[in-house]
C-alpha positions as CSV (number, residue, x, y, z in Angstrom):
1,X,84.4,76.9,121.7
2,X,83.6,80.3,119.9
3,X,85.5,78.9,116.9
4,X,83.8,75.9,116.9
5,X,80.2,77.5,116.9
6,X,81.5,80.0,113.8
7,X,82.4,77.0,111.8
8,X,79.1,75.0,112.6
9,X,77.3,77.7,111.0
10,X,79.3,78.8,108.2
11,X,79.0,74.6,107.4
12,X,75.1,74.9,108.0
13,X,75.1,77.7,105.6
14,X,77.4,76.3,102.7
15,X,76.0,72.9,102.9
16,X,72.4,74.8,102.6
17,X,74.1,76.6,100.0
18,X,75.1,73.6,97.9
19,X,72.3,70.9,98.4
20,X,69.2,73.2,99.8
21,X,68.9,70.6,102.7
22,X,70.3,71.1,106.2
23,X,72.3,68.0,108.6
24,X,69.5,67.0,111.1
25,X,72.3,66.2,113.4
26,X,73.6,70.0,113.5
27,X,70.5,71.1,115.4
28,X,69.2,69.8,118.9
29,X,65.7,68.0,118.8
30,X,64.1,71.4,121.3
31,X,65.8,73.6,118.0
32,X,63.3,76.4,117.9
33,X,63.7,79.0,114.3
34,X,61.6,82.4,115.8
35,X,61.2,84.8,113.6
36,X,59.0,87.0,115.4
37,X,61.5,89.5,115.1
38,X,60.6,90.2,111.5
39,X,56.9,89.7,111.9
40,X,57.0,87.0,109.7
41,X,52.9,86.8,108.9
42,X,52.8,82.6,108.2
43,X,53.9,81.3,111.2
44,X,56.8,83.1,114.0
45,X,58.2,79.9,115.4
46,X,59.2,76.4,113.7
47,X,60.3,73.7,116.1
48,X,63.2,70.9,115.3
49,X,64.6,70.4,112.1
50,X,61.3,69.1,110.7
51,X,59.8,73.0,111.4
52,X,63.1,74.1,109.8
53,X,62.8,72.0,106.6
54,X,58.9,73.0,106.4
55,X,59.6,76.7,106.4
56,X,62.6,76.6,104.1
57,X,60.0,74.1,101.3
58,X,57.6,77.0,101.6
59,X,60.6,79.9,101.3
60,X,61.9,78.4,98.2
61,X,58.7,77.3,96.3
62,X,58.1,81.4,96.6
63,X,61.6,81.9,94.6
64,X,62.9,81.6,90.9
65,X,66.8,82.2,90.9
66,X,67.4,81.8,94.4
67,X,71.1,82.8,96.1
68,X,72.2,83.5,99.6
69,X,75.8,84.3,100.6
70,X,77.3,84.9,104.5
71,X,78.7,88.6,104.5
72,X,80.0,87.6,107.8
73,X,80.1,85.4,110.7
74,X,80.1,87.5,114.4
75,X,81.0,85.5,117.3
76,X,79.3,86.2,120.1
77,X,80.3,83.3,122.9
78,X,77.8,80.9,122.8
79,X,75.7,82.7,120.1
80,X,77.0,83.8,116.6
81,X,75.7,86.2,114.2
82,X,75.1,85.8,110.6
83,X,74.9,88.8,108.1
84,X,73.4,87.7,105.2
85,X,72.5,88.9,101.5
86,X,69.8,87.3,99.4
87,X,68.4,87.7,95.7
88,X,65.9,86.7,94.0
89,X,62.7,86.8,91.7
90,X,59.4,86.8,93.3
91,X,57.5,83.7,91.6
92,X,54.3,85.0,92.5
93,X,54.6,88.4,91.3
94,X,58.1,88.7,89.1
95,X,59.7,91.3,91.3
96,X,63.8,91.1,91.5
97,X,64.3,91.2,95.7
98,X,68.1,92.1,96.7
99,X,68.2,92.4,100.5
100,X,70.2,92.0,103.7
101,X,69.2,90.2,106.5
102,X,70.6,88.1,109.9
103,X,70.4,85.3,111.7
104,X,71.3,85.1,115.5
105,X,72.3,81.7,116.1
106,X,72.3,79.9,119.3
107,X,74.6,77.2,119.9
108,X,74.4,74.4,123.2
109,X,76.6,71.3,123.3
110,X,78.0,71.8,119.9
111,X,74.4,71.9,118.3
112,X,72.3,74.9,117.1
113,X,69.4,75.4,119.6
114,X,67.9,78.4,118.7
115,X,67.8,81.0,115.0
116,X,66.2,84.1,115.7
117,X,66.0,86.2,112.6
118,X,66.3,90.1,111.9
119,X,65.7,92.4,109.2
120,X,69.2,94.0,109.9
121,X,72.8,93.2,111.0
122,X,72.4,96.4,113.9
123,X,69.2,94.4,115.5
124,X,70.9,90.9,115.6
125,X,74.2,92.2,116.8
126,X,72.5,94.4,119.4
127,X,70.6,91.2,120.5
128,X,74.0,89.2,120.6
129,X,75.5,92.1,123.0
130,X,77.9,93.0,120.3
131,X,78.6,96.3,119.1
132,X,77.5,97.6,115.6
């Protein structure tokens, strides 16, 4: 099943990549996005794939020449871990932003059922029980 849950979110992530849109029948209807972790200051939890698509309008509108690329993919059983690097230019202020993030992904029934996002790979492996 680990296999599985790496290639449902490398597909969430190309298809994301390629159309800026995400497969409403890849995530369960409880789907909870918590980014608490991050104290994000708009909102820390988006629920089902209607929160998701209203948090990812509001991230892009705040981007010119938006890109994000997997680093890697870190199965963790039932949970996987996405490294992530993202650039871009701040539409409000201009600014070039190059940074790394990560996603821990939580996967039920062949469905993602929780994202909780982190400022760093060490923080969302440690969260997933894997080592560094």
């Amino acid at each position: 099943m680990s296999q599985e849950n790496v290639d449902l979110v490398r597909r969430l992530y190309e298809h994301f990549e390629a159309t800026r849109e995400f497969l409403a029948e890849d995530f369960r209807p409880d789907f909870v996005m918590d980014l608490s972790k991050i104290a994000w200051p708009e909102q820390p939890t988006y629920h089902g794939v209607e929160g998701v698509r209203e948090f990812i309008a509001a991230w892009l509108d705040a981007w010119d020449d938006y890109h994000q690329e997997i680093k890697a993919l870190h199965d963790a059983d039932d949970k996987v871990v996405a490294t992530m690097y993202m650039r871009g230019r701040s539409r409000a202020t201009g600014l070039a932003v190059d940074m790394h993030f990560a996603h821990l992904w939580f996967v039920r029934d062949g469905q993602l059922a929780r994202m909780e996002g982190y400022g760093g790979p060490s923080e969302a492996l440690e969260a997933a029980g894997l080592p560094e």
